[in-house]
VEXTI-649925 format. One line per field, with one value per residue (C-alpha): x, y, z. Coordinates in steps of 0.1 Angstrom, whole numbers, padded with zeros to 4 digits. Example, Ala and Ser with C-alpha at 12.3 -4.5 7.8 and 13.67 -1.06 7.14 Angstrom:
2
u: 0123|0137 $
v: -0045|-0011 $
w: 0078|0071 $
REM end
This chain:
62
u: 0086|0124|0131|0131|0161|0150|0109|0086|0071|0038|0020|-0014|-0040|-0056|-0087|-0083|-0096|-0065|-0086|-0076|-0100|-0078|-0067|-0106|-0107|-0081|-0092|-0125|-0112|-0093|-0059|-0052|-0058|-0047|-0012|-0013|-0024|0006|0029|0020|0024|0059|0066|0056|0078|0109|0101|0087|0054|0045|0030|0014|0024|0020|-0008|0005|0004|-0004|-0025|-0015|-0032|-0025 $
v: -0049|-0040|-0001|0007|0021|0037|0041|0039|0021|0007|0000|-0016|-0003|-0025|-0017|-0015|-0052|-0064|-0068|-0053|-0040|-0041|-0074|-0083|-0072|-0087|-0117|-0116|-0103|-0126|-0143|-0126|-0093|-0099|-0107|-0073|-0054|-0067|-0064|-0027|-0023|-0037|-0013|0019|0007|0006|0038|0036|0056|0046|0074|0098|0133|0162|0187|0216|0222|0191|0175|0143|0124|0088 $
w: 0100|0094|0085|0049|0037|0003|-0002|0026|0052|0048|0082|0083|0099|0133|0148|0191|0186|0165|0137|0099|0076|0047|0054|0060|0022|0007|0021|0000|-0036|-0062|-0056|-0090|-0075|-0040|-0059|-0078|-0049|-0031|-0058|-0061|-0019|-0021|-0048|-0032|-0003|-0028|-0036|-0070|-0068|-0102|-0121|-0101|-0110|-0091|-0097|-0075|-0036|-0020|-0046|-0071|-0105|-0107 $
REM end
């Protein structure tokens, strides 16, 4: 994955096996939803959280 210059980087999790649980679950929903889903990562990654505000100290609503 190249570095992110504005957002963040999203890193996927792998078990010590190589497997992915996320991925595991994408896999089984909707290509509808899959689309979204990864619409929404690339998103975050350009920086726009969409429209979680912040609640105080550490805490968010989305």
């Amino acid at each position: 994955m190249s570095p992110v210059v504005h957002g963040f980087e999203v890193r996927e999790f792998l078990r010590a096996d190589g497997s992915s649980p996320f991925r595991a679950w994408m896999d089984e929903l909707p290509v509808a939803t899959r689309a979204r889903i990864s619409a929404r990562i690339a998103r975050f990654e350009a920086g726009n959280l969409g429209d979680a505000k912040g609640l105080g100290v550490d805490s968010h609503d989305h």
